[in-house]
mmJSON file of the N, C-alpha and C atoms, coordinates in Angstrom:
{"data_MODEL":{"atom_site":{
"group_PDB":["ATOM","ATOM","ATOM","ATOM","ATOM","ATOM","ATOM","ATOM","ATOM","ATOM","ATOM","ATOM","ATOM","ATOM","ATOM","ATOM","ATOM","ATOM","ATOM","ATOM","ATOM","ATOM","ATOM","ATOM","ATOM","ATOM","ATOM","ATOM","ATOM","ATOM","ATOM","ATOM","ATOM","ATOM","ATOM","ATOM","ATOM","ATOM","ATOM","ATOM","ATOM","ATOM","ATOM","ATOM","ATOM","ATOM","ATOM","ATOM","ATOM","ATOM","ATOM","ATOM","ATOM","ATOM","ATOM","ATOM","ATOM","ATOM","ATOM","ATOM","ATOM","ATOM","ATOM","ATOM","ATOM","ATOM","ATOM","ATOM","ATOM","ATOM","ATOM","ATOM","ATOM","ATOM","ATOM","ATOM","ATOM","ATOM","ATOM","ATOM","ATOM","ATOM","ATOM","ATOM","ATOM","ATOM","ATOM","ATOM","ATOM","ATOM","ATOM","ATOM","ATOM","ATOM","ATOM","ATOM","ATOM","ATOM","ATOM","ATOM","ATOM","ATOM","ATOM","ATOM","ATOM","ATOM","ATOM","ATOM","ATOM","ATOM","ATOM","ATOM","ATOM","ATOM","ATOM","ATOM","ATOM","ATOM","ATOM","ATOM","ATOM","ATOM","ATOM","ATOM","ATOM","ATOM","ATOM","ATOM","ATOM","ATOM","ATOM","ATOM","ATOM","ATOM","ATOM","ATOM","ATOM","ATOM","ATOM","ATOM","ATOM","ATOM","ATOM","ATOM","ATOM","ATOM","ATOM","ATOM","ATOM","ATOM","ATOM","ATOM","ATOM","ATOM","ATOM","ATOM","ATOM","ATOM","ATOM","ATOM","ATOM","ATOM","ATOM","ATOM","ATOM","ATOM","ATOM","ATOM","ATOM","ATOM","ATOM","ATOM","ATOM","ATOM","ATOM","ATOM","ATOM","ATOM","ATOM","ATOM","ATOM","ATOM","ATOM","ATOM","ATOM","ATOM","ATOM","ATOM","ATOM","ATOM","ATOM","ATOM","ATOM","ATOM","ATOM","ATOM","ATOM","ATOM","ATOM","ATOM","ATOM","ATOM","ATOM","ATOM","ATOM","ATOM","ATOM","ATOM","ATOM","ATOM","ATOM","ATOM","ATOM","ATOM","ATOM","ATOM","ATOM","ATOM","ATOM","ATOM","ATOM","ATOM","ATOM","ATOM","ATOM","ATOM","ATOM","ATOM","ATOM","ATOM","ATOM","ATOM","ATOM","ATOM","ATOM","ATOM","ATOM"],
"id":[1,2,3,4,5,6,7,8,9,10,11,12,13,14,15,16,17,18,19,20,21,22,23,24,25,26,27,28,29,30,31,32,33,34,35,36,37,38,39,40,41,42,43,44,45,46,47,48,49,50,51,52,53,54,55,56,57,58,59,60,61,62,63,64,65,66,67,68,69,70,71,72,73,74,75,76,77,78,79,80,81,82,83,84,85,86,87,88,89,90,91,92,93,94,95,96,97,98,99,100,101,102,103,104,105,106,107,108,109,110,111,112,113,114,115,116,117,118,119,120,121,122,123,124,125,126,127,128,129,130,131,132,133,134,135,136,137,138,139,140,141,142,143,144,145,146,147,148,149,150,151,152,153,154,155,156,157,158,159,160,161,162,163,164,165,166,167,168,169,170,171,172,173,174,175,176,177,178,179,180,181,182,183,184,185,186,187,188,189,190,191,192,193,194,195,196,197,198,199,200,201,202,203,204,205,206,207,208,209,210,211,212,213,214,215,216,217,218,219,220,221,222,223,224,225,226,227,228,229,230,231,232,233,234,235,236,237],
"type_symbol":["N","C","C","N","C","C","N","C","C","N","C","C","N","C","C","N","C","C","N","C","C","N","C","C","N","C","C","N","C","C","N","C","C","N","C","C","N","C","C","N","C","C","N","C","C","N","C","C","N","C","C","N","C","C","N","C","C","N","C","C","N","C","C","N","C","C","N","C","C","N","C","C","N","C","C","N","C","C","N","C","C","N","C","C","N","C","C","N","C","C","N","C","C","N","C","C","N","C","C","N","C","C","N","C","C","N","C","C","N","C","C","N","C","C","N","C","C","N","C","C","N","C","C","N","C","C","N","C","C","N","C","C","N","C","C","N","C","C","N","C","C","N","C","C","N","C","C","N","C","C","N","C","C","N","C","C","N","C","C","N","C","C","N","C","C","N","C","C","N","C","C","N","C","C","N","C","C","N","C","C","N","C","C","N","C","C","N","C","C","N","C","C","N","C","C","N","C","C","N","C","C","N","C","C","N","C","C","N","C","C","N","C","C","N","C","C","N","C","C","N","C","C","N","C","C","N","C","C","N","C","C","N","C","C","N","C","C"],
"label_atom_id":["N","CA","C","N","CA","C","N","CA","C","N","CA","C","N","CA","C","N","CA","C","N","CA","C","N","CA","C","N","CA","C","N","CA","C","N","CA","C","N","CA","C","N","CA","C","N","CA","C","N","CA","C","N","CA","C","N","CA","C","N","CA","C","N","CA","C","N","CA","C","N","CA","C","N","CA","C","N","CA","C","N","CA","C","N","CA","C","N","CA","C","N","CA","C","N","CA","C","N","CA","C","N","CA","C","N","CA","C","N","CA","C","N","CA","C","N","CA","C","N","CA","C","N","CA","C","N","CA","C","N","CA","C","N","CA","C","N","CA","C","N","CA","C","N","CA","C","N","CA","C","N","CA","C","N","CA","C","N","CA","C","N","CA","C","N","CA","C","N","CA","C","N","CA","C","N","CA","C","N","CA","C","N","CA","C","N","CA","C","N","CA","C","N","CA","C","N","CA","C","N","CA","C","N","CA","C","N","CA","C","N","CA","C","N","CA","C","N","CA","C","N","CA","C","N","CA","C","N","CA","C","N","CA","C","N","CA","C","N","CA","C","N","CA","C","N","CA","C","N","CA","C","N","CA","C","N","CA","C","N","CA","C","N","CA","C","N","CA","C","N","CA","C","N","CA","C"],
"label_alt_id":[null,null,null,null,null,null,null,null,null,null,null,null,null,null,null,null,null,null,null,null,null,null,null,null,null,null,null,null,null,null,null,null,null,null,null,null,null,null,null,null,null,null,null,null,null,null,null,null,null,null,null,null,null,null,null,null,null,null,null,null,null,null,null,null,null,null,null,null,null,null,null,null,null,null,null,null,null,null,null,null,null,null,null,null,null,null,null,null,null,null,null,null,null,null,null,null,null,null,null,null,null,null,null,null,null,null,null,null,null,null,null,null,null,null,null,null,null,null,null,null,null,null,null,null,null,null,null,null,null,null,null,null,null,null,null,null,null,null,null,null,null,null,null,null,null,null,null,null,null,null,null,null,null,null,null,null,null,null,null,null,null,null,null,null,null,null,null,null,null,null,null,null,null,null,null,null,null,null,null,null,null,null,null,null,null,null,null,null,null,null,null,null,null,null,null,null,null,null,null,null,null,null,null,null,null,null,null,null,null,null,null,null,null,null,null,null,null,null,null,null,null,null,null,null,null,null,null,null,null,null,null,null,null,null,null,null,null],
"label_comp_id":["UNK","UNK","UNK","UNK","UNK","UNK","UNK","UNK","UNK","UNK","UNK","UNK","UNK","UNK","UNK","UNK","UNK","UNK","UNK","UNK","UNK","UNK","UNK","UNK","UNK","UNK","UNK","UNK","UNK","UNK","UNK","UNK","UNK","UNK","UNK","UNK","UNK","UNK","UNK","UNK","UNK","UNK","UNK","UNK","UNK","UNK","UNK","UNK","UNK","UNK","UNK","UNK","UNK","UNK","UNK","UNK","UNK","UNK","UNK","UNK","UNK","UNK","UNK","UNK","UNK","UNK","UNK","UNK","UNK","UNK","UNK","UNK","UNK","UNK","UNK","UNK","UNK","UNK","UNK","UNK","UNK","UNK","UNK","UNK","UNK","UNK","UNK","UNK","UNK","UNK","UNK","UNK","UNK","UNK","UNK","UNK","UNK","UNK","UNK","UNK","UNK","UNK","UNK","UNK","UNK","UNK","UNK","UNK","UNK","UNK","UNK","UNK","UNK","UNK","UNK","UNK","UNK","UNK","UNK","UNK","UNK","UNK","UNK","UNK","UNK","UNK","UNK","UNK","UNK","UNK","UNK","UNK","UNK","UNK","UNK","UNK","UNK","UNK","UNK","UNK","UNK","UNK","UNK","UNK","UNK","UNK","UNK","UNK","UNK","UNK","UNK","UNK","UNK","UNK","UNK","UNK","UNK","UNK","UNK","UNK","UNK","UNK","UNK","UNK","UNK","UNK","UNK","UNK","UNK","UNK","UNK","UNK","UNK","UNK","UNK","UNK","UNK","UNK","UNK","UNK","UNK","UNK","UNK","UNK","UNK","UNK","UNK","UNK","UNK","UNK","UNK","UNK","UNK","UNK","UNK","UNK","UNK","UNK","UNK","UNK","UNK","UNK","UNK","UNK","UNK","UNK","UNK","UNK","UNK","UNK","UNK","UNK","UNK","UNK","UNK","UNK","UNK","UNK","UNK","UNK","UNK","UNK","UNK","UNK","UNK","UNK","UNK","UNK","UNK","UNK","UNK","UNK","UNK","UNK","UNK","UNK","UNK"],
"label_asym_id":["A","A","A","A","A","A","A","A","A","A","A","A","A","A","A","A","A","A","A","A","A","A","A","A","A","A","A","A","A","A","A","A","A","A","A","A","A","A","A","A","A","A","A","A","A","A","A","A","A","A","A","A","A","A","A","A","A","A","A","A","A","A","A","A","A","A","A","A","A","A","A","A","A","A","A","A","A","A","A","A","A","A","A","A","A","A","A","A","A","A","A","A","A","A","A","A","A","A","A","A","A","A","A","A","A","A","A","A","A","A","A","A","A","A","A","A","A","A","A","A","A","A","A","A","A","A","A","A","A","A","A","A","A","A","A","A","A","A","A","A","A","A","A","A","A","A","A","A","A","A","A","A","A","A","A","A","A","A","A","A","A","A","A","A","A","A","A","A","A","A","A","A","A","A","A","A","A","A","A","A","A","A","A","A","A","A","A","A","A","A","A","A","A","A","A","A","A","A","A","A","A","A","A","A","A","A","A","A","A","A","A","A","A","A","A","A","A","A","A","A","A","A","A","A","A","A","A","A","A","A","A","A","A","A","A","A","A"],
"label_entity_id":["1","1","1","1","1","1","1","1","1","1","1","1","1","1","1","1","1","1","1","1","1","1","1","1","1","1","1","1","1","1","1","1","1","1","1","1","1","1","1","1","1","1","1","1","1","1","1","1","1","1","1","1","1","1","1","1","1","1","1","1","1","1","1","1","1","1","1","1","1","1","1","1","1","1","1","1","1","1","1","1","1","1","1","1","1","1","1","1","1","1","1","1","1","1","1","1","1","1","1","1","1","1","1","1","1","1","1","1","1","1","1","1","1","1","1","1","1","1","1","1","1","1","1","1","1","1","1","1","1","1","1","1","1","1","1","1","1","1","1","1","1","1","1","1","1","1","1","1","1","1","1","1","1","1","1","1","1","1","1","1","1","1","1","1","1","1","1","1","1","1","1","1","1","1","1","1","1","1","1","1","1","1","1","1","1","1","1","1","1","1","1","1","1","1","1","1","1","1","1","1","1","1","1","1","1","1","1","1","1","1","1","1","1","1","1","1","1","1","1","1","1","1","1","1","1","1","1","1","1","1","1","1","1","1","1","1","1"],
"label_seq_id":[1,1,1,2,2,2,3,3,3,4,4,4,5,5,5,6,6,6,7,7,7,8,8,8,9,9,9,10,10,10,11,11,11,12,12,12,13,13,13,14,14,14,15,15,15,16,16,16,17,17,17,18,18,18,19,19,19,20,20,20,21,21,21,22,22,22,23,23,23,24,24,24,25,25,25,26,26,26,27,27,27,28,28,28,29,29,29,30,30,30,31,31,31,32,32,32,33,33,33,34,34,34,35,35,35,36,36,36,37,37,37,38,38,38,39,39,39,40,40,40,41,41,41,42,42,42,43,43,43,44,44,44,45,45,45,46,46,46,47,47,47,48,48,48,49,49,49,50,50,50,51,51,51,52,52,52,53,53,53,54,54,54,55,55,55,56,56,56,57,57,57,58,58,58,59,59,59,60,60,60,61,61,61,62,62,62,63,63,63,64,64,64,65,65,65,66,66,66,67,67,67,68,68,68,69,69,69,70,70,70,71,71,71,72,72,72,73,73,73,74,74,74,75,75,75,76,76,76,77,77,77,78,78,78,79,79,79],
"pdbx_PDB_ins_code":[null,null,null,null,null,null,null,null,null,null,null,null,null,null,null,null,null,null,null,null,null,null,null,null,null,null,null,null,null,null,null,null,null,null,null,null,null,null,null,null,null,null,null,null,null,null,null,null,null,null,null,null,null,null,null,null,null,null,null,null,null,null,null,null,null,null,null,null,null,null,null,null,null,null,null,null,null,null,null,null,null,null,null,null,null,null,null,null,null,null,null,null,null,null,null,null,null,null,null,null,null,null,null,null,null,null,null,null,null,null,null,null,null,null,null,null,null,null,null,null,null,null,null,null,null,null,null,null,null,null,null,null,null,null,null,null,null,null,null,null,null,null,null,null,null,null,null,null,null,null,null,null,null,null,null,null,null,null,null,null,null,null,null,null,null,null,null,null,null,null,null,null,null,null,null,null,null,null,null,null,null,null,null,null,null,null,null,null,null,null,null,null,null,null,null,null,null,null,null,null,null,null,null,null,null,null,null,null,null,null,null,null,null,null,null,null,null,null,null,null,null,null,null,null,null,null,null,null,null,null,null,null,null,null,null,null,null],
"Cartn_x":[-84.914,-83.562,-83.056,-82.042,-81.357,-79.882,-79.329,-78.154,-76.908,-76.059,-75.035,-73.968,-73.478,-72.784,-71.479,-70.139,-69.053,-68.229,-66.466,-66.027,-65.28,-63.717,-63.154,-62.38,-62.034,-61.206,-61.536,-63.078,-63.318,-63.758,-62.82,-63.302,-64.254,-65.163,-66.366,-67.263,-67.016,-68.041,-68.141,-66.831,-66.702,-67.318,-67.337,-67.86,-69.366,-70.009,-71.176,-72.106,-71.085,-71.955,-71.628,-70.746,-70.53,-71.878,-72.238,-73.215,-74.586,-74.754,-75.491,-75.797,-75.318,-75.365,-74.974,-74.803,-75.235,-76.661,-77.082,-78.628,-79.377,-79.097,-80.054,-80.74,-80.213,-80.61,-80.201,-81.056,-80.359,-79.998,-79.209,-78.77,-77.832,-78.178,-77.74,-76.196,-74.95,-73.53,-73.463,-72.898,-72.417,-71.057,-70.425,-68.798,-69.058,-68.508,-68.938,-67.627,-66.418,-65.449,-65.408,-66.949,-66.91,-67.738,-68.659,-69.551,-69.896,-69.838,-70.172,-71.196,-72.311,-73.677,-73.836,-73.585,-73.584,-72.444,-71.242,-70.754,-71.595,-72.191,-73.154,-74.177,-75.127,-75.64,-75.563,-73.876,-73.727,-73.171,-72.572,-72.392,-73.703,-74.951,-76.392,-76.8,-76.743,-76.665,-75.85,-75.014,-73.613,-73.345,-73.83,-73.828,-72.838,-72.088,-71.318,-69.678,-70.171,-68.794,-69.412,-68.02,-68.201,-67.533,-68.719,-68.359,-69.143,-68.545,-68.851,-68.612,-69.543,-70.576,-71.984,-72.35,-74.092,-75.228,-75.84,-77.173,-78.4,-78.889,-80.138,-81.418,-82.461,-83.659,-84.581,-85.394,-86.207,-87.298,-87.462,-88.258,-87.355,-86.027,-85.656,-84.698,-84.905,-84.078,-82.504,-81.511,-80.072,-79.754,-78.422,-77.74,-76.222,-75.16,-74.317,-73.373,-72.748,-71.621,-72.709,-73.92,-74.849,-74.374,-74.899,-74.904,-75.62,-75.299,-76.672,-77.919,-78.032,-78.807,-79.636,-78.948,-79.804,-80.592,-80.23,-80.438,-81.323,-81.398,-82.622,-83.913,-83.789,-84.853,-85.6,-84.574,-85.443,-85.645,-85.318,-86.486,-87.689,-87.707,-88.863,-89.757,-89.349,-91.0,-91.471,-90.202,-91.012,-91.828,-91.614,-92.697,-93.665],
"Cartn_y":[25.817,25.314,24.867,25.008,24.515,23.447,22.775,21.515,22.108,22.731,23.3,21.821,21.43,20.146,21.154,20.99,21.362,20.753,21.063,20.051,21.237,20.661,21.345,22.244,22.34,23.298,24.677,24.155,25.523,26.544,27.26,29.53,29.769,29.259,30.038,29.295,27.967,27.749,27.983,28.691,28.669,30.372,30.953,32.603,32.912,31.833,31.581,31.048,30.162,29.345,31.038,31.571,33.045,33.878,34.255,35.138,34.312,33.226,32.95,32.738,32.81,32.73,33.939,34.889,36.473,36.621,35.803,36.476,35.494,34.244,33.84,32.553,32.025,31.549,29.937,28.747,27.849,26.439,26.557,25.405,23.95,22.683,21.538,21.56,21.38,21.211,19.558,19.701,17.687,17.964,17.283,17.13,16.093,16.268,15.515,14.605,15.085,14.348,13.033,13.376,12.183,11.237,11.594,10.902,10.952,9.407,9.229,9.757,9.12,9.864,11.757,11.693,13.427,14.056,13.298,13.584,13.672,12.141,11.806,12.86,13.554,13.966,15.748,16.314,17.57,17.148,15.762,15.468,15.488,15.12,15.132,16.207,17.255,19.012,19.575,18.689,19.986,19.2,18.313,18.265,17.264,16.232,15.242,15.854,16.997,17.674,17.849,17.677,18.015,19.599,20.334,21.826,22.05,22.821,23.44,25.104,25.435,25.133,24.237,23.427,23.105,23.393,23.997,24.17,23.876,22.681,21.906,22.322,22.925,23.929,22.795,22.62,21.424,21.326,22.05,22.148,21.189,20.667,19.465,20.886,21.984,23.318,23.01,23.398,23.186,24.475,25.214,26.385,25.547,26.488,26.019,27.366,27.782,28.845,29.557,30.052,31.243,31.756,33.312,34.213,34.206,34.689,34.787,35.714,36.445,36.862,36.173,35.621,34.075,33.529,32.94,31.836,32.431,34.015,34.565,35.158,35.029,34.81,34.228,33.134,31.538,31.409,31.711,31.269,31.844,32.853,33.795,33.274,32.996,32.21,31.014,30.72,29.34,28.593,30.19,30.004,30.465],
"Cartn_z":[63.291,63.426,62.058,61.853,60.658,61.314,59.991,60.073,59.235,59.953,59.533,59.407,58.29,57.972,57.938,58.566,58.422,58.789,59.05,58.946,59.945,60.883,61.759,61.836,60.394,59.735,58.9,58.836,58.043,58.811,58.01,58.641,58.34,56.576,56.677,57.599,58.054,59.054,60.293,60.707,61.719,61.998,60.493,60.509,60.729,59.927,60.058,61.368,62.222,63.45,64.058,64.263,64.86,64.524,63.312,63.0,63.51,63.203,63.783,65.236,65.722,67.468,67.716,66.442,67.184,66.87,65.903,65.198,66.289,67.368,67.697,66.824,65.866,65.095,65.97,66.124,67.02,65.279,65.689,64.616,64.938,64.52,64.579,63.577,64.421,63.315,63.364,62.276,62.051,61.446,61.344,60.988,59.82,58.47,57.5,57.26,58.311,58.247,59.326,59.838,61.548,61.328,60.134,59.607,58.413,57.591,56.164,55.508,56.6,56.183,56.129,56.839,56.53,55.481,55.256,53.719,52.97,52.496,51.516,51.223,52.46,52.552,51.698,52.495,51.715,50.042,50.022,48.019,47.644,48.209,47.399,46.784,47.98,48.191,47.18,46.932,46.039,44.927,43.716,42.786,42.831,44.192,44.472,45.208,45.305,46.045,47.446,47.929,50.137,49.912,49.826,50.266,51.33,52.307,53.587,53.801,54.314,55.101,54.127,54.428,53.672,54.832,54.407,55.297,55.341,55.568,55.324,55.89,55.518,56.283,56.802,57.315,57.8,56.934,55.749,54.457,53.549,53.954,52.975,52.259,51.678,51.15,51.324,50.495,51.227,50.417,51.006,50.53,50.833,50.218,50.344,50.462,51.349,51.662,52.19,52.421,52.546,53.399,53.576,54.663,55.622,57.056,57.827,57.351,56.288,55.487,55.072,54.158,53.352,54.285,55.416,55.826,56.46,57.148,57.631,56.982,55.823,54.71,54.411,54.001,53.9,55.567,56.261,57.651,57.799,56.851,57.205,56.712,55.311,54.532,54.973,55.216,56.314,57.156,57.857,59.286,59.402],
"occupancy":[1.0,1.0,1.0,1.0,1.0,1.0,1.0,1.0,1.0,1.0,1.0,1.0,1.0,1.0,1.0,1.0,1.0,1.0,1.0,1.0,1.0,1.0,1.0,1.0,1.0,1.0,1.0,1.0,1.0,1.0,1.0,1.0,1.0,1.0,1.0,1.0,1.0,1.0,1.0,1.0,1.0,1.0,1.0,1.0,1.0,1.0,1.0,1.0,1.0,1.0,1.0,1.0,1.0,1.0,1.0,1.0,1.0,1.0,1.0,1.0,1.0,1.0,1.0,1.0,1.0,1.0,1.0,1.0,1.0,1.0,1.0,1.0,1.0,1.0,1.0,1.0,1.0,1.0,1.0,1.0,1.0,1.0,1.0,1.0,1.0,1.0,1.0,1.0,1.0,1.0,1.0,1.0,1.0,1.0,1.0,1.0,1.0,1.0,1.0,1.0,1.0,1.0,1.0,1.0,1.0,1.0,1.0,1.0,1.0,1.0,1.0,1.0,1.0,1.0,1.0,1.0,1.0,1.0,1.0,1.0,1.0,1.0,1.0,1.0,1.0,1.0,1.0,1.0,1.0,1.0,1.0,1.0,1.0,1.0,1.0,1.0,1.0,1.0,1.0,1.0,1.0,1.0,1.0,1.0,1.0,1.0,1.0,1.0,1.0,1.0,1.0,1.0,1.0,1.0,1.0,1.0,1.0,1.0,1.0,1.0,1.0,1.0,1.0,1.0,1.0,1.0,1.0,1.0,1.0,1.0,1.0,1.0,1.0,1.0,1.0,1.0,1.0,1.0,1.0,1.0,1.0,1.0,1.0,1.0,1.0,1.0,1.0,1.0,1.0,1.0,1.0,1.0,1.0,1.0,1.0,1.0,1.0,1.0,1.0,1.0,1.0,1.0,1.0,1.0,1.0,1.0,1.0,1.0,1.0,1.0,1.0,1.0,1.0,1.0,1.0,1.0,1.0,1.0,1.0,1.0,1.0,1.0,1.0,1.0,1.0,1.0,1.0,1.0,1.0,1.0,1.0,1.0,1.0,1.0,1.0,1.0,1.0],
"B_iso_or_equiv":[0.0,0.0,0.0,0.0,0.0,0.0,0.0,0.0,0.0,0.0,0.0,0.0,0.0,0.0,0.0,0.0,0.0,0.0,0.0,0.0,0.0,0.0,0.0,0.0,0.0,0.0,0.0,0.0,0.0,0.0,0.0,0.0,0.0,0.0,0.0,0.0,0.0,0.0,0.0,0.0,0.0,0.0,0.0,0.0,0.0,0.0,0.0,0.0,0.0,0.0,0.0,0.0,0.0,0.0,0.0,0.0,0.0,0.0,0.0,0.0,0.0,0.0,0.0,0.0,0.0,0.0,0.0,0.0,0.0,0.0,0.0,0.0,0.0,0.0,0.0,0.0,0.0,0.0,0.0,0.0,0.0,0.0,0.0,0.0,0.0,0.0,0.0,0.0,0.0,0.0,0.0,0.0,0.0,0.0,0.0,0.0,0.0,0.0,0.0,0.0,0.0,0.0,0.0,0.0,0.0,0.0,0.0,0.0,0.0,0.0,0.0,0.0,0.0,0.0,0.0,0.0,0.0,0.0,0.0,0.0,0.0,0.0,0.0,0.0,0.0,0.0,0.0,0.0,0.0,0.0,0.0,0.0,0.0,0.0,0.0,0.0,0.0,0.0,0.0,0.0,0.0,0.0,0.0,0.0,0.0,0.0,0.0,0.0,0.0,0.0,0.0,0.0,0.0,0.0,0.0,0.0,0.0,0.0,0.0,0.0,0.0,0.0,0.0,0.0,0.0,0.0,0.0,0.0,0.0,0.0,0.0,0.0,0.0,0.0,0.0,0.0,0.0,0.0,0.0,0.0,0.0,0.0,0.0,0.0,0.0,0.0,0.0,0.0,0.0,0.0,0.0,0.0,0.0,0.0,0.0,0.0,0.0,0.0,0.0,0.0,0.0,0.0,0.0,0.0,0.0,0.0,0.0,0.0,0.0,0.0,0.0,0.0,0.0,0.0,0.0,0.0,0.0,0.0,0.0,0.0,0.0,0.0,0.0,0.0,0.0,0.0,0.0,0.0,0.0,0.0,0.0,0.0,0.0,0.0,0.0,0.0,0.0],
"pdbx_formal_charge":[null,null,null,null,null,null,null,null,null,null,null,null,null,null,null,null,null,null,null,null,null,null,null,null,null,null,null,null,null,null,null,null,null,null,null,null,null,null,null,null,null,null,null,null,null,null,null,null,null,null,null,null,null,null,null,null,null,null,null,null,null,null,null,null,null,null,null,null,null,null,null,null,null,null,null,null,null,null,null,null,null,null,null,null,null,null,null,null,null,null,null,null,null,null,null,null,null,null,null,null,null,null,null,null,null,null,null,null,null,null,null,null,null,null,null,null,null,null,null,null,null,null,null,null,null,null,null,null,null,null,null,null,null,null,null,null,null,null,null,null,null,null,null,null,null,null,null,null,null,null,null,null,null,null,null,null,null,null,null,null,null,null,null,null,null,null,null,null,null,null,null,null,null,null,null,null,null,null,null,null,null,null,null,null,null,null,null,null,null,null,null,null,null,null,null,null,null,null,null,null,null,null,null,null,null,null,null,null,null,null,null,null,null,null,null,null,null,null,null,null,null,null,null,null,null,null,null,null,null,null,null,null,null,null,null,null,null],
"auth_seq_id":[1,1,1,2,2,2,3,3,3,4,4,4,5,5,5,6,6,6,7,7,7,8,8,8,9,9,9,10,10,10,11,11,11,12,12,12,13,13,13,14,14,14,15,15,15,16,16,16,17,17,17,18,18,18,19,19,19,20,20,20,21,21,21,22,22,22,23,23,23,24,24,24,25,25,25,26,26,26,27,27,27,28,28,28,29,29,29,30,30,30,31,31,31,32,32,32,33,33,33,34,34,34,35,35,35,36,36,36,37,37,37,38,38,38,39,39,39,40,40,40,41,41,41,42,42,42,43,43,43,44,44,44,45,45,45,46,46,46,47,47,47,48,48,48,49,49,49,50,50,50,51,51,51,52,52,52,53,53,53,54,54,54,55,55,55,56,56,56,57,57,57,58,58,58,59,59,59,60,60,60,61,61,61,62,62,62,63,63,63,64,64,64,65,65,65,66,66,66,67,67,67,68,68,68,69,69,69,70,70,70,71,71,71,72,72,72,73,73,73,74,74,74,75,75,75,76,76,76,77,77,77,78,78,78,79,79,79],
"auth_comp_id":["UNK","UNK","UNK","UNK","UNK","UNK","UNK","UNK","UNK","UNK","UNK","UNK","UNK","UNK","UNK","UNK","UNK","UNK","UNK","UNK","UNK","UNK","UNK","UNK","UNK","UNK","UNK","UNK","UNK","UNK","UNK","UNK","UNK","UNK","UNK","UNK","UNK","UNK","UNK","UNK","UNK","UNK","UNK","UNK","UNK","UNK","UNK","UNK","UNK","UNK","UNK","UNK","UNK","UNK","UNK","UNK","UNK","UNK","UNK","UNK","UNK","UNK","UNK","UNK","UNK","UNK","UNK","UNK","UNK","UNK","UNK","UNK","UNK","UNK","UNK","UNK","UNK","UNK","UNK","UNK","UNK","UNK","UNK","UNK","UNK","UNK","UNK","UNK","UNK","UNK","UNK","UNK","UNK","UNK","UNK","UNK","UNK","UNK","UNK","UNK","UNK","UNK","UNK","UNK","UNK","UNK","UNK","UNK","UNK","UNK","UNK","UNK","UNK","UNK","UNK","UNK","UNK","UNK","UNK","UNK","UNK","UNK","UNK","UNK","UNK","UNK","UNK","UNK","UNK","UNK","UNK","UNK","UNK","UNK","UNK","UNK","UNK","UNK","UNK","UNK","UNK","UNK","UNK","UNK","UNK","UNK","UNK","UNK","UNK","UNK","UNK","UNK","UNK","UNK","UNK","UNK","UNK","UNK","UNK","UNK","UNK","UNK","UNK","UNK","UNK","UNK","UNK","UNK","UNK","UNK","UNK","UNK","UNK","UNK","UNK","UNK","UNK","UNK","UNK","UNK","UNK","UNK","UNK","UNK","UNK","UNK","UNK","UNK","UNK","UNK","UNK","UNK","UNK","UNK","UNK","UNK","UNK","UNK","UNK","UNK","UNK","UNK","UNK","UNK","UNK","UNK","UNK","UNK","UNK","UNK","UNK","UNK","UNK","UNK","UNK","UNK","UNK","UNK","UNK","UNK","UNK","UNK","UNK","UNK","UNK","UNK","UNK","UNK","UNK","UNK","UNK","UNK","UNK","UNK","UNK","UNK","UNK"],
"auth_asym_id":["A","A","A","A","A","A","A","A","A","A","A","A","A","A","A","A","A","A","A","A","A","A","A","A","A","A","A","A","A","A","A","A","A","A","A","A","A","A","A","A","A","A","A","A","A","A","A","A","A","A","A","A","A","A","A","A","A","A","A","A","A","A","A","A","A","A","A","A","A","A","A","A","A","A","A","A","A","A","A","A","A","A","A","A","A","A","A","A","A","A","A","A","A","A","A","A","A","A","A","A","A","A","A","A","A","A","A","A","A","A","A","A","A","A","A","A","A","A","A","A","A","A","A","A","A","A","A","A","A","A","A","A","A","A","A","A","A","A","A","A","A","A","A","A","A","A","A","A","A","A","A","A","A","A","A","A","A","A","A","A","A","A","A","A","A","A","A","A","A","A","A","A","A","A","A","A","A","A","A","A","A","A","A","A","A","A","A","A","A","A","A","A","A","A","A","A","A","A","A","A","A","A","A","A","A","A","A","A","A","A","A","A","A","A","A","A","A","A","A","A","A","A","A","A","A","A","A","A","A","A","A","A","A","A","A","A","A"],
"auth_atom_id":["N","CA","C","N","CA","C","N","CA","C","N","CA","C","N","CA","C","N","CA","C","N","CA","C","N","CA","C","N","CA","C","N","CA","C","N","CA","C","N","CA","C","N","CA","C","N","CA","C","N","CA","C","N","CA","C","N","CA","C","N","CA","C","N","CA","C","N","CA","C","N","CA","C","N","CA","C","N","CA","C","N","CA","C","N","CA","C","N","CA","C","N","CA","C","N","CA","C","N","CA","C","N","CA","C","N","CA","C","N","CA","C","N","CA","C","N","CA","C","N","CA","C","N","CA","C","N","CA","C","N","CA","C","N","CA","C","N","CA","C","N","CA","C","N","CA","C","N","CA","C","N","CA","C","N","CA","C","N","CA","C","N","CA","C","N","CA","C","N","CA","C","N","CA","C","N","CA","C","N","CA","C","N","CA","C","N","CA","C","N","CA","C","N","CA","C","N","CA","C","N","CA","C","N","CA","C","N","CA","C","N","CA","C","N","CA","C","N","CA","C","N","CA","C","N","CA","C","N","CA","C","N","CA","C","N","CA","C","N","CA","C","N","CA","C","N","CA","C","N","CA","C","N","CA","C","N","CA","C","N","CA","C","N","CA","C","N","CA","C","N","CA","C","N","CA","C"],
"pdbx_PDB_model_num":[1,1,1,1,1,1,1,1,1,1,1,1,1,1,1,1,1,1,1,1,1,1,1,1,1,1,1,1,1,1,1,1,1,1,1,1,1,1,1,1,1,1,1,1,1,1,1,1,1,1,1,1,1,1,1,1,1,1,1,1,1,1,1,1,1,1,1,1,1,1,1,1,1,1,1,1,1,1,1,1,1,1,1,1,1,1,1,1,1,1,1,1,1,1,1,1,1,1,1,1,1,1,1,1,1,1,1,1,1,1,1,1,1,1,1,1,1,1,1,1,1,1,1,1,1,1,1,1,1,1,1,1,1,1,1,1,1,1,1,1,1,1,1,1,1,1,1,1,1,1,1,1,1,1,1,1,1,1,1,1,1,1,1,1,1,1,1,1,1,1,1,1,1,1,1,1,1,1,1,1,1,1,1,1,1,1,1,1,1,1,1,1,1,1,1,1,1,1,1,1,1,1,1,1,1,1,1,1,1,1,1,1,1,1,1,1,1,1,1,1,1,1,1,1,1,1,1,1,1,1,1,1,1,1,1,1,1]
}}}
């Protein structure tokens, strides 16, 4: 599982939770606009900027905009 941090407005996240729930991939969303902590969390990730999509791997790993490509990659070595 991965932590898709996005916010309610964005298309690429909204392109991405799509590809992913075609690939099967089960993932946790947070709204970084509903909660501070999960701002904080994608500014740690992004060099102090709230860009979305952020994608946090349960290896602690974060990407930021990735593809369902990416993100099915880094799952692979993972497991």
């Amino acid at each position: 599982m991965v932590t898709i941090y996005s916010t309610t407005w964005c298309g690429y996240c909204d392109r991405l939770k799509k590809q992913l729930d075609r690939e099967n991939i089960a993932y946790n969303e947070i709204d970084i606009e509903t909660d501070p902590d999960a701002a904080q969390t994608v500014m740690n990730a992004n060099d102090g900027n709230q860009v979305v999509p952020t994608v946090i791997f349960t290896d602690g790993t974060a990407m930021t905009n990735p593809g369902v490509l990416e993100i099915k990659q880094h799952l692979a070595k993972t497991v």
